[in-house]
C-alpha beads as a LAMMPS data file, in Angstrom:
LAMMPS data file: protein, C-alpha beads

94 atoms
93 bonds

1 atom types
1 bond types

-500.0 500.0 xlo xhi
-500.0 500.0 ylo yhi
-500.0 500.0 zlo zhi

Masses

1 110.0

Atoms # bond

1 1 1 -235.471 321.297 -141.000
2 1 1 -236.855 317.925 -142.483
3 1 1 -237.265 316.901 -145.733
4 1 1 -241.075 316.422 -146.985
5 1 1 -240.041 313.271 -148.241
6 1 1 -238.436 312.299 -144.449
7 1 1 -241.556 312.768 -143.124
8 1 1 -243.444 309.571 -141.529
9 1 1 -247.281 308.999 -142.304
10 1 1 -250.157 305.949 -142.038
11 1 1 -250.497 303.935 -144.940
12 1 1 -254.793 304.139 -144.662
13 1 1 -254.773 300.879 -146.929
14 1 1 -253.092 298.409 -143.809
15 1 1 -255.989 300.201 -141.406
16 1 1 -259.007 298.525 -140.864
17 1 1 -261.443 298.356 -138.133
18 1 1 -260.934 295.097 -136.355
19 1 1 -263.639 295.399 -133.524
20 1 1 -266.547 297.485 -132.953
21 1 1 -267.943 297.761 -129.157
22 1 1 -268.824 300.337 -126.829
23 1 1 -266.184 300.737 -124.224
24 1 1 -263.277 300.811 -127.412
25 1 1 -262.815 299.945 -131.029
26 1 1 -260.316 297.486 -131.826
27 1 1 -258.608 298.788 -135.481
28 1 1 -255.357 296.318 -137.018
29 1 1 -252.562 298.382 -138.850
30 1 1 -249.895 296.545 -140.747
31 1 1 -247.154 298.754 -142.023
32 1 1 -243.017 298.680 -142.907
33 1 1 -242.687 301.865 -140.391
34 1 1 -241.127 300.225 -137.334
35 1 1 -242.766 300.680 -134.172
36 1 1 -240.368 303.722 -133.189
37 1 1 -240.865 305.916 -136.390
38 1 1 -244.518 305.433 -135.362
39 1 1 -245.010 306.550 -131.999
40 1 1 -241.841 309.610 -132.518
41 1 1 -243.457 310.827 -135.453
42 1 1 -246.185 313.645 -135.051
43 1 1 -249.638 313.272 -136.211
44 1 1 -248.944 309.988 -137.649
45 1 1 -252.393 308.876 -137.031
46 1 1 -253.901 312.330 -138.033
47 1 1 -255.598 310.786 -141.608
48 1 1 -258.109 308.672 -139.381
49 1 1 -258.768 310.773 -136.920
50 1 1 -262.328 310.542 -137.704
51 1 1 -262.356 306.810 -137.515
52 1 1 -260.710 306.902 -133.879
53 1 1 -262.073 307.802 -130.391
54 1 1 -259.591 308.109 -126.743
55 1 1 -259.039 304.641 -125.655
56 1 1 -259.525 302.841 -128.889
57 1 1 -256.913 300.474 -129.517
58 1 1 -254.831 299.720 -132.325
59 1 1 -253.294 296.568 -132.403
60 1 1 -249.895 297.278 -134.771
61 1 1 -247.715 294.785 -137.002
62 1 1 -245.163 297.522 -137.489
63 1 1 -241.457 296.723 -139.701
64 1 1 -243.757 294.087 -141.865
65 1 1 -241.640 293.701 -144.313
66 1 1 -238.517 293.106 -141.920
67 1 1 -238.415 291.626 -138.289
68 1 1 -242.061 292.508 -137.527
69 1 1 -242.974 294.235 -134.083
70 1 1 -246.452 293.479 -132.257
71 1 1 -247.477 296.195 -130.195
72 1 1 -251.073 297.568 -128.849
73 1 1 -251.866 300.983 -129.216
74 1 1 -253.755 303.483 -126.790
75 1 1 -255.061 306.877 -128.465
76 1 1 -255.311 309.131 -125.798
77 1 1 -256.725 312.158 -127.622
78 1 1 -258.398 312.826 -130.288
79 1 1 -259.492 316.124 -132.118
80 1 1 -260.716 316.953 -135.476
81 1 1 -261.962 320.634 -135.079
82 1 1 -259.312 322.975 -136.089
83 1 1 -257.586 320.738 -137.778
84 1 1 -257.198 316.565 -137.057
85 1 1 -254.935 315.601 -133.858
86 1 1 -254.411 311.857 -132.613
87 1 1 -252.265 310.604 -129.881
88 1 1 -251.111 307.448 -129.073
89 1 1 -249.398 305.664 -126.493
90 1 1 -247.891 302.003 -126.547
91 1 1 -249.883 299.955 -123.770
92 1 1 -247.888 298.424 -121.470
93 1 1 -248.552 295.060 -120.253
94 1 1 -247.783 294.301 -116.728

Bonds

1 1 1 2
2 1 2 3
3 1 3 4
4 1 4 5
5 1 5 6
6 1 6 7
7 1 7 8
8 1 8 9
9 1 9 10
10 1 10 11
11 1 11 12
12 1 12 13
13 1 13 14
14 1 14 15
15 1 15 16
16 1 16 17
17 1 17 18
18 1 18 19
19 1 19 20
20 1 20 21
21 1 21 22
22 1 22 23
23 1 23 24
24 1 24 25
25 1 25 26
26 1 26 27
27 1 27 28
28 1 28 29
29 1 29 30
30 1 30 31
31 1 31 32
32 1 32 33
33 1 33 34
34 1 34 35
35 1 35 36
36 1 36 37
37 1 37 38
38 1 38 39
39 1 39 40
40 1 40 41
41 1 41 42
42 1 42 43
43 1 43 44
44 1 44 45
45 1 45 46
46 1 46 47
47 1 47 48
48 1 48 49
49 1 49 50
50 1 50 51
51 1 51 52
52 1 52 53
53 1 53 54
54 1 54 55
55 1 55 56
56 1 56 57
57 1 57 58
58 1 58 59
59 1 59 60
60 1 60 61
61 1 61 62
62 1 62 63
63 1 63 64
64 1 64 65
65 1 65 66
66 1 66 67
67 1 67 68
68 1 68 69
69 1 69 70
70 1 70 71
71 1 71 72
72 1 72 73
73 1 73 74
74 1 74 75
75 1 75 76
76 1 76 77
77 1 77 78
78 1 78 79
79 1 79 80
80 1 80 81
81 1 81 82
82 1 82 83
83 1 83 84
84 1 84 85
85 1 85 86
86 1 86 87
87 1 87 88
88 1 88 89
89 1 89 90
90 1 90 91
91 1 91 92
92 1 92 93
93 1 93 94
């Protein structure tokens, strides 16, 4: 069983909406996480789930205060009845 203190969350203060359109939003995050505490932690994204919408985009400076990692984003769900739920996805660029 994990620590509380193990556990991996969004820093709301590097989150900020970037673009605002209809198709998608476009929202920066820098953070120290790296990229793969991100996307292998559960409900990392769960404090803004009211801010997000499926397909928005988040376009991620992740290990910031290290080697940094650019990466876009995808949420493919979200949910904020019954408690919040947001899933992401890193896009993959052909």
């Amino acid at each position: 069983m994990s620590d509380i203190h193990d556990l991996v969350a969004i820093d709301v203060y590097g989150f900020s909406l970037a673009i605002q359109a209809m198709p998608w939003n476009t929202f920066f995050y820098k953070t120290s996480h790296t990229l793969e505490d991100i996307l292998e932690s559960p409900g990392y994204f769960d404090e803004v789930a009211e801010n997000l919408r499926r397909n928005d985009r988040i376009e991620i400076t992740a290990s910031a205060d290290g080697v940094p990692e650019a990466a876009t984003l995808v949420v493919r769900s979200v949910s904020v009845k019954g408690g919040k739920s947001v899933e992401v996805s890193k896009l993959k660029r052909g």
